[in-house]
N, C-alpha and C positions, 0 to 999 in steps of 0.2 A: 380709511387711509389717513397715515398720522400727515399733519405736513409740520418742517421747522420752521420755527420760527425767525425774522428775518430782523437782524437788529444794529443798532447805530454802530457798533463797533463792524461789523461786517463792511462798513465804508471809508474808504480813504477820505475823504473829508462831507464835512457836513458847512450847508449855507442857511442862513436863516431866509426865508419866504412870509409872502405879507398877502394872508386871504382877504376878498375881497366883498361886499356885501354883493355884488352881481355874479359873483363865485355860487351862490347857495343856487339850489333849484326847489322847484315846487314843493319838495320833500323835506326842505331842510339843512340839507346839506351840500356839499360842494358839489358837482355835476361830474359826472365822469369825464367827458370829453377835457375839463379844466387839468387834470391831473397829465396831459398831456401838456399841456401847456407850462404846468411847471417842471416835468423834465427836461422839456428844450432849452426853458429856459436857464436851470441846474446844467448841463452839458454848454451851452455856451457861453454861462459867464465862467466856467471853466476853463477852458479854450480862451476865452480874452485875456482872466486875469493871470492865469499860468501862464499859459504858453506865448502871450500877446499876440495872440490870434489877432490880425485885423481883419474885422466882416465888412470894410469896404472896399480896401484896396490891395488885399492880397491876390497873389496868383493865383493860391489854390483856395478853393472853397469847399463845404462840406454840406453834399446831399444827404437827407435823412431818407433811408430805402425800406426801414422795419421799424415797429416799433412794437412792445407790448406792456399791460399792465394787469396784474393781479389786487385785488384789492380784498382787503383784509378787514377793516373799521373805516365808518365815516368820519370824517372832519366836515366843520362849517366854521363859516363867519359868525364869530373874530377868534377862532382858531387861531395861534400863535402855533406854526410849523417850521420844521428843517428839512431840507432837501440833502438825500445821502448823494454821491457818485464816487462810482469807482470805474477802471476800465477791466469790460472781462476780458477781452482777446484783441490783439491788433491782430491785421492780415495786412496784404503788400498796401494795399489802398482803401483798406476800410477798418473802423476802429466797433469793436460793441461799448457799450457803456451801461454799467449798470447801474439805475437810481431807484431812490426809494424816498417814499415821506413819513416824515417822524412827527406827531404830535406833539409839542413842549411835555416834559416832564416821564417820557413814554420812553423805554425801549425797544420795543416793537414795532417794525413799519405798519403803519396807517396801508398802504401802497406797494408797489415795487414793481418794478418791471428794466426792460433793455430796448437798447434804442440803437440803431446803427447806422451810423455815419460813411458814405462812399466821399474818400478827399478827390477831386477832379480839380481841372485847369478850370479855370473862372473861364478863358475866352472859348476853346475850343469844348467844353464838356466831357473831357477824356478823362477817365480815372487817371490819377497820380501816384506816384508812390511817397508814402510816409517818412519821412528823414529829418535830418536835423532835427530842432528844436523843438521842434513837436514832437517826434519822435520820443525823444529824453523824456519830455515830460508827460508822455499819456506811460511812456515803459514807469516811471515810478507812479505812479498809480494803479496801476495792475496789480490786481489779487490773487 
């Protein structure tokens, strides 16, 4: 089974990321579980720097309900990486997003996987529905 290849242009924007020497595992390289850790953190400096998401005192908040990652090649420290994201689908109250990680110099994701975000009321835990300004700016990042 061929698979395609998944590459920086596939992404509405790229962030630079900073591996870390507690990043490597026994093996050498960055640990699986880490690469989770940098898509949340790719998806919410998203949300802050676009959309001025505020993750203290907004209304609505965003639970992460799924998440997955395929992984293609190792990175380690001091890997110099970039974090793709894009949005694949909005619904009434939940957003996918999809990110990937890029090796400096590489076209090809290191990574890739989707993450999806349920927007809810911060007090009550009710899903919310997506509008305004976020709205605007997760719709121009959809692919």
């Amino acid at each position: 089974m061929s698979r395609q290849a998944v590459l920086r242009s596939d992404y509405f924007c790229l962030e630079e990321l900073t591996t870390r020497w507690m990043d490597n595992d026994v093996y050498g390289h960055v640990n699986n579980v880490v690469y989770y850790s940098y898509f949340d953190t790719i998806a919410n400096n998203f949300l802050i720097s676009q959309a001025g998401f505020d993750i203290y005192s907004s209304e609505v908040i965003g639970y992460m309900v799924k998440s997955n990652c395929n992984y293609v090649t190792s990175i380690s420290y001091p890997d110099k990486i970039k974090g793709g994201f894009r949005v694949n689908r909005i619904g009434n109250s939940s957003v996918e997003y999809g990110v990937a990680i890029f090796k400096d110099g590489y076209e090809n994701a290191c990574a890739h996987g989707a993450m999806t975000h349920v927007f809810v009321n911060r007090h009550t835990e009710k899903p919310t529905k997506i509008s305004g300004h976020l709205l605007k700016v997760l719709q121009k990042a959809c692919v």
